[in-house]
Structures are given as structure tokens and as C-alpha cells.
BAVO-853452 format. One record per residue (C-alpha): x, y, z; residue number from 1; residue in one letter. Coordinates in Angstrom, 2 decimals, m for minus. Layout:
! BAVO-853452
{pt {X, Y, Z}, NUM, "A"} ...
! end
This chain:
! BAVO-853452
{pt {m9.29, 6.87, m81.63}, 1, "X"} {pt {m12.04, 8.12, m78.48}, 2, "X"} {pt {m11.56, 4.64, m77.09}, 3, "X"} {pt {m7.88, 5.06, m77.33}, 4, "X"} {pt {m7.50, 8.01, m75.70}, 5, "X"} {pt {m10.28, 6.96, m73.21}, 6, "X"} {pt {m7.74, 4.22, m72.16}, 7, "X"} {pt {m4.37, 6.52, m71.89}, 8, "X"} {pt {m6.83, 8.50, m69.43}, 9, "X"} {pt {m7.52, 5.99, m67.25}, 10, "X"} {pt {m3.89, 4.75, m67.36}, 11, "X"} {pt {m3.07, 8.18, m66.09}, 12, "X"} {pt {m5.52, 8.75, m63.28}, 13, "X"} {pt {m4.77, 4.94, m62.04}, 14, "X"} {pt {m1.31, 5.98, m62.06}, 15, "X"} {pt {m2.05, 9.06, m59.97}, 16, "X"} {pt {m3.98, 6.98, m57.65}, 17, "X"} {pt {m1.13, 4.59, m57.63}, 18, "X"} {pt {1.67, 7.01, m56.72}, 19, "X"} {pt {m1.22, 8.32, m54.38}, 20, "X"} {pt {m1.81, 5.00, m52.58}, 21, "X"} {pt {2.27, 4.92, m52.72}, 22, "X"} {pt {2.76, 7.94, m50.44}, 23, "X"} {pt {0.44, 7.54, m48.16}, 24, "X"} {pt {2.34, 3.89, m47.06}, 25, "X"} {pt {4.95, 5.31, m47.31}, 26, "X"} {pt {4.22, 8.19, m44.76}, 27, "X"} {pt {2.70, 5.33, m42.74}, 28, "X"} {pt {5.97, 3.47, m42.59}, 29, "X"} {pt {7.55, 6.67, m41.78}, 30, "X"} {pt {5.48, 7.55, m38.87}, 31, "X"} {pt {5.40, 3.93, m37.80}, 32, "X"} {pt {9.33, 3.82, m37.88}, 33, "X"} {pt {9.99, 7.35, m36.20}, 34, "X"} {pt {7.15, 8.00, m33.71}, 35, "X"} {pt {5.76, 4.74, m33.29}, 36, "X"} {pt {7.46, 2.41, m30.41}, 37, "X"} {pt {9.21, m0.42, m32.14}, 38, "X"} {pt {6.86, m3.61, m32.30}, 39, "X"} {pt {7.34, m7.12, m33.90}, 40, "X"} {pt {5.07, m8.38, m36.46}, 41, "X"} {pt {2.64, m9.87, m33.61}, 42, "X"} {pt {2.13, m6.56, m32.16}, 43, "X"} {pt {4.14, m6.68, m29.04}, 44, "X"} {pt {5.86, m4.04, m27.44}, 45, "X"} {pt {9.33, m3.55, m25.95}, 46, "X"} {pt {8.80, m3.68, m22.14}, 47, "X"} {pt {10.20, m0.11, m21.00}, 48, "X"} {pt {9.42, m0.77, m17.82}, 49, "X"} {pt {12.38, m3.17, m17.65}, 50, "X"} {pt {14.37, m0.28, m18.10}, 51, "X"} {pt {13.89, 0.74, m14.29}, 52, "X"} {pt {16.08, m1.12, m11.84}, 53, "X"} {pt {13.43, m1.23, m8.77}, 54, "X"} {pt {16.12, m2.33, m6.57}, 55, "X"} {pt {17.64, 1.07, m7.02}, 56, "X"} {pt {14.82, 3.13, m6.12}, 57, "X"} {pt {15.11, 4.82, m2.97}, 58, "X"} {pt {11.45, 7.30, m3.39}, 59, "X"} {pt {8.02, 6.53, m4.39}, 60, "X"} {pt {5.58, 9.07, m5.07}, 61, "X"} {pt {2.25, 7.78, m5.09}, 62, "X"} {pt {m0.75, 10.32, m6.37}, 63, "X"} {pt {m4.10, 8.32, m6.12}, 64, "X"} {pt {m7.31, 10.16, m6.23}, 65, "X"} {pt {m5.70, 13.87, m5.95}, 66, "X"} {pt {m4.22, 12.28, m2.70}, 67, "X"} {pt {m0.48, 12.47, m2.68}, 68, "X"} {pt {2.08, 9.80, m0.70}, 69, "X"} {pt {5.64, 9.73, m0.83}, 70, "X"} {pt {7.95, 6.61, 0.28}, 71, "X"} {pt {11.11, 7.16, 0.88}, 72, "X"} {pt {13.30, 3.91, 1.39}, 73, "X"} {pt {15.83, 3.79, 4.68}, 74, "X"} {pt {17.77, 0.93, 4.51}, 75, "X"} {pt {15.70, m2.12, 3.62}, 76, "X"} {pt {12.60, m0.47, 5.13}, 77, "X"} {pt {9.98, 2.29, 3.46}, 78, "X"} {pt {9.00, 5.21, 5.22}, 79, "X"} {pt {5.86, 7.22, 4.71}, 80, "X"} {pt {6.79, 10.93, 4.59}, 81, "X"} {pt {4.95, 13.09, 6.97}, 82, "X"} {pt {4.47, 13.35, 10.76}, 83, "X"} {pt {5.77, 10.80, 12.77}, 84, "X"} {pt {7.98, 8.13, 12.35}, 85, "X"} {pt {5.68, 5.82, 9.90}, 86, "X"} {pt {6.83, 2.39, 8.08}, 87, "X"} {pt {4.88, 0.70, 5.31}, 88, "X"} {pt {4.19, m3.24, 6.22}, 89, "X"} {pt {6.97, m5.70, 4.59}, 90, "X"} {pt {4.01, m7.14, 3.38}, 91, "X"} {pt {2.69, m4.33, 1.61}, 92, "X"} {pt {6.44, m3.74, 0.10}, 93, "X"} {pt {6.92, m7.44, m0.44}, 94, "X"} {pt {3.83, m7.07, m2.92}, 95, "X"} {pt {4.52, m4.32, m4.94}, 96, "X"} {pt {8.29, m5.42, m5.67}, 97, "X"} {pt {7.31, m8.59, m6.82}, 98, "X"} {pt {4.31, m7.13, m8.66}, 99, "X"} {pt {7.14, m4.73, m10.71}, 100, "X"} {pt {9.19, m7.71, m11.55}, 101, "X"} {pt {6.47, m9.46, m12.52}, 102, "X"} {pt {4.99, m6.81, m15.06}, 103, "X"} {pt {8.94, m5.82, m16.31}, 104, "X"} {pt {9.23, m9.37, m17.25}, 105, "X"} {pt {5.84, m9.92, m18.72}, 106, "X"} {pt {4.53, m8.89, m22.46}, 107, "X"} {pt {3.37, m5.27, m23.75}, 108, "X"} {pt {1.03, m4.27, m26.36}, 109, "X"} {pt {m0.29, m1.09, m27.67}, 110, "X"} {pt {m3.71, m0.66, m27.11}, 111, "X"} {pt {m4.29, 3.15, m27.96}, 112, "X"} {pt {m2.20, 5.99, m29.63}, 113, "X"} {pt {m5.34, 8.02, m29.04}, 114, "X"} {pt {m5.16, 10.91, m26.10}, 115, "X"} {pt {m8.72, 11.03, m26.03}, 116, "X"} {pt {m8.91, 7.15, m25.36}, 117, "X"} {pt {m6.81, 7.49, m21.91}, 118, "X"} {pt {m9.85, 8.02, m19.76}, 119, "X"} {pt {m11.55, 4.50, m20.70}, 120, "X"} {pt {m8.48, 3.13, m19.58}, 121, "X"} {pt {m8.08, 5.40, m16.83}, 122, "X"} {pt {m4.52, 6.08, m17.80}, 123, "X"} {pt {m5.35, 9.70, m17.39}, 124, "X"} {pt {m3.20, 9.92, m14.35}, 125, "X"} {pt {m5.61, 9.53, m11.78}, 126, "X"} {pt {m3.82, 7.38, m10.43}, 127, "X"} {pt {0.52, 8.29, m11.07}, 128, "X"} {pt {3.61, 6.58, m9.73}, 129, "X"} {pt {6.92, 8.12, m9.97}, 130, "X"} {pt {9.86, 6.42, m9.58}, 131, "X"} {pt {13.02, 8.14, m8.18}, 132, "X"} {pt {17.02, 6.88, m7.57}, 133, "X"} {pt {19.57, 9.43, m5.39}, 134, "X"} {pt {17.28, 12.18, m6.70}, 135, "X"} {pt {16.77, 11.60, m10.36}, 136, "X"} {pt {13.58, 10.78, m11.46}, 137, "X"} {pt {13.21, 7.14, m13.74}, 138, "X"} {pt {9.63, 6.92, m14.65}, 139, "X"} {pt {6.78, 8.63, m14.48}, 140, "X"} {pt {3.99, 6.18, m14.71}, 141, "X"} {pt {0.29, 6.28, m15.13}, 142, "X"} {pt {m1.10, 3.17, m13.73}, 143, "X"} {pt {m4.32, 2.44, m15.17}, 144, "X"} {pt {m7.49, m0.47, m14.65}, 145, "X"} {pt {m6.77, m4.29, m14.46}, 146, "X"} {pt {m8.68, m6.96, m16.83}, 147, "X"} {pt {m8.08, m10.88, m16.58}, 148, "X"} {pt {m4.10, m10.57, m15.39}, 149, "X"} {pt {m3.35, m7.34, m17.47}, 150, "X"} {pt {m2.82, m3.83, m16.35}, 151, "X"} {pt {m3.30, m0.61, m18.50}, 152, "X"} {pt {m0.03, 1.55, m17.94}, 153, "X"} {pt {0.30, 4.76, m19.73}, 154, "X"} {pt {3.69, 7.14, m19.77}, 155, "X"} {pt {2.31, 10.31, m18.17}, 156, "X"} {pt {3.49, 12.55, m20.93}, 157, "X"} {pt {2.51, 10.22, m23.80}, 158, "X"} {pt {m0.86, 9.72, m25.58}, 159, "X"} {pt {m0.11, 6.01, m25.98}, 160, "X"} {pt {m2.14, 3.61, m23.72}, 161, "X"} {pt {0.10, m0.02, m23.16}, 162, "X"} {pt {m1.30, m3.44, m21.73}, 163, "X"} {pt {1.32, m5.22, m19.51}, 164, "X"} {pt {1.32, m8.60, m18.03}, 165, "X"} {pt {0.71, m8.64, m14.20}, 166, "X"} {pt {m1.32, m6.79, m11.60}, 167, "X"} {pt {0.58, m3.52, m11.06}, 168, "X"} {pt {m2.24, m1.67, m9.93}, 169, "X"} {pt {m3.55, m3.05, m6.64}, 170, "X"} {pt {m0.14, m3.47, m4.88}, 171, "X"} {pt {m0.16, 0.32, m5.10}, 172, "X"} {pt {m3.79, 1.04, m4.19}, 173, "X"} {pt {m3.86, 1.87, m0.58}, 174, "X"} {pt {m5.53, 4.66, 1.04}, 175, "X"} {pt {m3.46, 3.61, 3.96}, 176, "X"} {pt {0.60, 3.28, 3.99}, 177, "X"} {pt {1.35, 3.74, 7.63}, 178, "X"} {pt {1.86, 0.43, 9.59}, 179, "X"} {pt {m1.22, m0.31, 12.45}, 180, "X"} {pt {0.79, m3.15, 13.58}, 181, "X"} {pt {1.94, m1.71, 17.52}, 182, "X"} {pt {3.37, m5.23, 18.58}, 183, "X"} {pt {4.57, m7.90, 16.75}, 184, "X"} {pt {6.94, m9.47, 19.16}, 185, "X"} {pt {4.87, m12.41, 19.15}, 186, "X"} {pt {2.88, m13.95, 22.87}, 187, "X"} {pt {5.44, m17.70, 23.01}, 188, "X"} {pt {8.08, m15.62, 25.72}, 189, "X"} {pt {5.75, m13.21, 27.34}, 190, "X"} {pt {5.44, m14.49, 30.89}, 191, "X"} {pt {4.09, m11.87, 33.11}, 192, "X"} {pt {1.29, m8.89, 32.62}, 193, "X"} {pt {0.38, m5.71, 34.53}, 194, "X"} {pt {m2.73, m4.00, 34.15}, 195, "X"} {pt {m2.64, m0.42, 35.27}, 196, "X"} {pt {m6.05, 1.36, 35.75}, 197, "X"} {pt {m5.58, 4.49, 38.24}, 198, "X"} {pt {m4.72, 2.89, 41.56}, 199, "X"} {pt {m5.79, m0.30, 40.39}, 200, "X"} {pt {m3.51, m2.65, 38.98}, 201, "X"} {pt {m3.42, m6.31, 38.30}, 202, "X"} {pt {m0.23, m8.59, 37.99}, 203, "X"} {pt {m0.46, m11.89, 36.50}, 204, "X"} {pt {2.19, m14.53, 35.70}, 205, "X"} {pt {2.58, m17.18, 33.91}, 206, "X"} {pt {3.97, m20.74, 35.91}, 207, "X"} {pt {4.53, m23.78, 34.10}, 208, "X"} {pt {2.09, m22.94, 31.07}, 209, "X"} {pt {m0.78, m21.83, 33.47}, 210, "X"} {pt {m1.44, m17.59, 33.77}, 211, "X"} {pt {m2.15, m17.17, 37.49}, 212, "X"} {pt {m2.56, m14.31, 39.56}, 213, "X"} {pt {0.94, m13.21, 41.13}, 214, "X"} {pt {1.10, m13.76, 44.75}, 215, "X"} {pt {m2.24, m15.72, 45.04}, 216, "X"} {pt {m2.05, m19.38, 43.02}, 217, "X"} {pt {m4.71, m20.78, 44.80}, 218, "X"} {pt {m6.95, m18.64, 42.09}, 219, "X"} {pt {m7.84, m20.34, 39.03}, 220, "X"} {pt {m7.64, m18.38, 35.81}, 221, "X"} {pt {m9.56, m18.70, 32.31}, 222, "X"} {pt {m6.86, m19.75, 30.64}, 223, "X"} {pt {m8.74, m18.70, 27.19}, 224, "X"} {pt {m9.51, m15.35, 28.71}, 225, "X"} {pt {m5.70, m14.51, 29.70}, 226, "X"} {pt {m4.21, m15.93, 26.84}, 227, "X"} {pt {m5.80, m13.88, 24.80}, 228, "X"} {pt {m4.65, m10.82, 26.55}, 229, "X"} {pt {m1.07, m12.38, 26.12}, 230, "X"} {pt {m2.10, m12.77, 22.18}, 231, "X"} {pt {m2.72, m9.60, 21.83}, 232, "X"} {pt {0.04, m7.59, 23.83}, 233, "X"} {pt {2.31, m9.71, 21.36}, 234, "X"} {pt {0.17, m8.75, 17.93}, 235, "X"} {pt {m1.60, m6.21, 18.39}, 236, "X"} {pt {m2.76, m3.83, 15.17}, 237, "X"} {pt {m4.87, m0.82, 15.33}, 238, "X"} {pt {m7.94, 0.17, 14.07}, 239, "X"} {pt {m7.01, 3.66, 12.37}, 240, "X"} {pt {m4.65, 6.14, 12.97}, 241, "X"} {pt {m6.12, 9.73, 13.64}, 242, "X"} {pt {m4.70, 12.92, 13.47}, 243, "X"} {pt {m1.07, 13.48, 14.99}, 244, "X"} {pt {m2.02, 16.33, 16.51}, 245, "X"} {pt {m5.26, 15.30, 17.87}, 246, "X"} {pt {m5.81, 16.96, 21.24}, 247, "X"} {pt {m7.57, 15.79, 24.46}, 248, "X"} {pt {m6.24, 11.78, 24.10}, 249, "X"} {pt {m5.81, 11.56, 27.75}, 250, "X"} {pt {m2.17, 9.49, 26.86}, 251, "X"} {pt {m0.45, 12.19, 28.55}, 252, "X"} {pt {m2.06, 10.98, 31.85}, 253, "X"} {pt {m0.99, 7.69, 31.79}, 254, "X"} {pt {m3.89, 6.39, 34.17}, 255, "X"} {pt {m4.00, 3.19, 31.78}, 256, "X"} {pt {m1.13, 1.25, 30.78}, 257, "X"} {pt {m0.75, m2.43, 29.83}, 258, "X"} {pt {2.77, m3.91, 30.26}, 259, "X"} {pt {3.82, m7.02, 28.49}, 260, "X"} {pt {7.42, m9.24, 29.84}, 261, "X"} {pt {9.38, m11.25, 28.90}, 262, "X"} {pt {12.68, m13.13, 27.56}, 263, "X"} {pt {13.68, m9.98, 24.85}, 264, "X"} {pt {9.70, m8.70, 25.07}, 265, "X"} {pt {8.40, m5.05, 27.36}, 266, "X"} {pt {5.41, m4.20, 25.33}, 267, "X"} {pt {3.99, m1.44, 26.90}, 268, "X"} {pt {0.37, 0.07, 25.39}, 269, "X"} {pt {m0.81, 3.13, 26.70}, 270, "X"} {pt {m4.67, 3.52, 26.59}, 271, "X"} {pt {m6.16, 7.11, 26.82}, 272, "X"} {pt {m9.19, 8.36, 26.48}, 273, "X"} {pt {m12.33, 7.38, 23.70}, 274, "X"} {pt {m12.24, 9.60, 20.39}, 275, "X"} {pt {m15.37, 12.00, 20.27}, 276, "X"} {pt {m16.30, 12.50, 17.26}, 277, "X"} {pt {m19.38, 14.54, 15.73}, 278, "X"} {pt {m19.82, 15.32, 19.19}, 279, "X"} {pt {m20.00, 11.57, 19.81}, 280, "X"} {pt {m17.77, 9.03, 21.26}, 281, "X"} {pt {m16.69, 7.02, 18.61}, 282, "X"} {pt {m15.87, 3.55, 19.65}, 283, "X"} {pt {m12.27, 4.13, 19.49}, 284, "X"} {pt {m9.71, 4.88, 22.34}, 285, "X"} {pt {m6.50, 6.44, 21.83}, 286, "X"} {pt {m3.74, 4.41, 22.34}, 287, "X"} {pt {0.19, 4.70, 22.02}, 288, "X"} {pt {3.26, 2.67, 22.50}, 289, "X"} {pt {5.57, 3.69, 25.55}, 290, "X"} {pt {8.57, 3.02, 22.44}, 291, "X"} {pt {7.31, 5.64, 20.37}, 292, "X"} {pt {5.03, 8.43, 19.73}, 293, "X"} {pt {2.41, 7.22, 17.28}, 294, "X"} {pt {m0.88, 7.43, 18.01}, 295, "X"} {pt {m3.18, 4.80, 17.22}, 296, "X"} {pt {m6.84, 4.11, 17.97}, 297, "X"} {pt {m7.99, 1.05, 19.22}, 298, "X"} {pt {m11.86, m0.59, 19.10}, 299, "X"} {pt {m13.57, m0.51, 22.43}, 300, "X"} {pt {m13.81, m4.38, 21.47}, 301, "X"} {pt {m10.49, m5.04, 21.89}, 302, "X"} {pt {m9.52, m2.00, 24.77}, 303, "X"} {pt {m11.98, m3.38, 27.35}, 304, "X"} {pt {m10.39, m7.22, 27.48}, 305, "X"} {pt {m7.14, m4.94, 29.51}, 306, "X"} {pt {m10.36, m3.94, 31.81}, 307, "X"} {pt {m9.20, m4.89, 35.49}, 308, "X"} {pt {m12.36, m7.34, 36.03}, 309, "X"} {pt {m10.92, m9.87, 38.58}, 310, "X"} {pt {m14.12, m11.56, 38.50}, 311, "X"} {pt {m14.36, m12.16, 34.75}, 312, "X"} {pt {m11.29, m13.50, 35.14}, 313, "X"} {pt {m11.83, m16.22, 37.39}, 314, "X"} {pt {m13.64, m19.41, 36.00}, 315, "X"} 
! end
């Protein structure tokens, strides 16, 4: 009789631990099904990033280190809000759109439904991109670390952590948007230069292939020397950009210019004064295009081959 009662007791409590065990999957599934994103049975994730169209965004605001850049697309070309009249490189944009396609088209897993785990991945928002079309905001996106062709992505106001395909991390990861390129016009049509220096100045042309000095043939030229002087007035790229509003760049004096001709080309560079900095000169000159007003600054490297030096000129 004790051992059959003994047994009708454990039949009980196993079926309490049963309908126990029975609950708690079926909260799981529950939880899964209503809070969870949808997965298959290998884990994957639906790709929300898919769900942006990036050839409809028109603003990009970039937050990377506390630092805050926006982009804000006119036409087919990004500008960098702010002072000035600033484009990001086609290069730079040419990345980062191919970079989205690549990680809206590529695989997505779960890694972490755990908050506290965001930091490891440095989905934390550290580093944030929001996405914006004709004013209405389409994702806001924390962009985490890379590892071996993934990227950590993270929604900013979600506790999930997400591994996508692709590198969308770098493409965004510039602590400079602006454009240094000044010319780009290329050096194959620019026939003539004039070198400006006070009440200096220094004309030389270019005759069937050869630079010479205008007026006086007889002269011979480094060809190496000149040409890259033509090089550069057709690609040139500067060193920094300081502060808009820097005073004392000597640009407004316009006792230096370079000017560049030719078929479709006048690249004129205007070269002020060097940057002191920490009471120090720097290294860098001030420099400007007579097309615009952004100021650049320019290695001392690079300035002093516009130096009117007749002499080093001549082989």
C-alpha cells in the first residue's frame, strides 16, 4: 500500500514538473514569436537594412566619436554642412554606396539580445548613422566593429546586437569629409604658366612638347622640373584644411599667385602666408583657389616648387 502511494506521488510531482517544463516552452515560443525578430531554423535574420532605399536618401548624419557630420545630397553630389561650400570625394561616396548594397544584400544573424553586451561590440552608438529621405528619418543605425568581412550593426533604440555581411563601417569612418582636391583638371592641355611673386613673375610656355621660357627659347628648361609644376597645377590636393575663419593668411594680398592655361583649363592657386602655430610656423602655407573661397593649406614641400628660381630651372 506505502509503495503504492509512493508511486501516485511521484506520478504527481513529475506531472507538475511536466506541465512546469510545458510553460516555460511555451512562454519561450511566445517571446520568440512576438519580440524576437523572425529567424529561420539556421539562425539567420531578415536583412532590415534592405528596407532602406539608399538611392533615396538625400541626408546623412554621421556621429563618430561625439563628433557630429551631416551630408546633405545636391544633385548627384554630397555636401558637408557647415562653412563654406564643401563636397565629399566621389570616391569617398562611391565607397559607402556600394558598401550599403553590399551589406543590404548580404546575410544577418543575431549575435546578442543582451543591452549590456552592446559595448563589446561597440554597438553602443559611438559611432551612429542616420539615414534621412525629403525630411523623414529611415534608420537610425549603430554601426559597430568589423571581424573577417562582417560588421556588428545595432538599431539605436534596440538591445539586439546583428552581424551583417560586408564592411559598413570603414566607408563611414572619416575624420575628414571635405574634399582637399583644389585642381583636378588634369596637366595633358595646360600649355602656359605664370608665377607671380611681388614684382616678380615668371611666364613659361609650352612649344611642341618642350616648357620654355616665354620670349627667350634659346633657354633650356628641366623638363622634369617644369612638368611637375604643370602636374601639379592640374592635381593638386591639400594638406589640411584649417579654420574658415583663420585670420592673418596673407590671401587677401595676393603677392603670390600661380596661374595655370589652357584649352578649357585657368587654374589659379593663391599662396599666402605660412600657418603659425603654437607660436611656430608650421610648415603649412595658406592657400586658396581664385574659383572659390576655401581655404586650404599646403606643405612647404610642395609651395616652394612655384618659387621663382630661374636658376633651378635651367639645366
Amino acid at each position: 500500500m506505502t509503495k503504492i502511494l509512493e508511486i501516485k506521488f511521484m506520478n504527481k510531482k513529475n506531472l507538475i514538473l511536466l506541465l512546469v517544463l510545458a510553460l516555460l516552452i511555451a512562454a519561450s515560443a511566445v517571446y520568440q514569436y512576438f519580440w524576437l525578430p523572425k529567424t529561420s531554423p539556421s539562425g539567420q535574420q531578415e536583412n532590415w537594412l534592405a528596407k532602406v532605399n539608399f538611392s533615396q536618401v538625400d541626408k546623412i548624419v554621421v556621429t563618430r566619436e561625439g563628433k557630429v557630420t551631416t551630408l546633405n545630397k545636391e544633385g548627384e553630389r554630397w555636401r558637408v554642412a557647415g562653412e563654406g561650400t564643401w563636397y565629399v570625394h566621389d570616391v569617398l561616396v562611391q565607397n559607402f554606396v556600394k558598401a550599403w548594397q553590399t551589406s543590404a544584400t548580404s546575410s544577418m544573424f543575431v549575435v546578442s539580445n543582451n543591452k549590456d553586451t552592446k559595448t563589446s561590440f561597440k554597438t553602443d552608438g559611438s559611432f551612429n548613422l542616420k539615414l534621412s529621405a525629403k525630411n523623414n528619418q529611415l534608420i537610425d543605425l549603430n554601426l559597430g566593429s568589423n571581424r573577417a568581412g562582417y560588421t556588428y550593426v545595432a538599431k539605436a533604440d534596440s538591445d539586439m546586437s546583428f552581424e551583417v555581411g560586408g564592411d559598413l563601417r570603414t566607408p563611414f569612418d572619416y575624420e575628414e569629409w571635405r574634399d582637399l582636391n583644389i585642381f583636378n583638371t588634369g596637366q595633358e592641355n595646360i600649355k602656359q604658366i605664370k608665377i607671380v611673386q611681388g614684382q616678380n613673375s615668371l611666364v613659361l610656355v609650352k612649344t611642341k612638347d618642350l616648357w620654355e621660357v616665354a620670349g627667350n627659347a634659346k633657354l633650356k628648361l628641366n623638363q622634369d622640373k617644369v612638368g611637375r609644376m604643370a602636374s601639379l597645377m592640374g592635381d593638386l590636393s591639400a594638406s589640411s584644411i584649417p579654420d574658415q575663419k583663420s585670420k592673418d593668411t596673407g590671401l587677401d594680398k595676393n603677392n603670390w599667385t600661380v596661374e595655370a592655361t589652357g584649352e578649357g583649363i585657368k587654374n589659379v592657386l593663391i599662396i599666402g602666408q605660412e600657418k603659425i602655430q603654437d607660436k611656430k610656423p608650421s610648415g603649412d602655407l595658406f592657400v586658396k583657389s581664385s574659383a572659390g573661397s576655401n581655404i586650404y593649406l599646403l606643405g612647404k614641400n610642395l609651395t616652394g616648387i612655384f618659387q621663382i628660381n630661374l636658376k633651378d630651372l635651367i639645366e
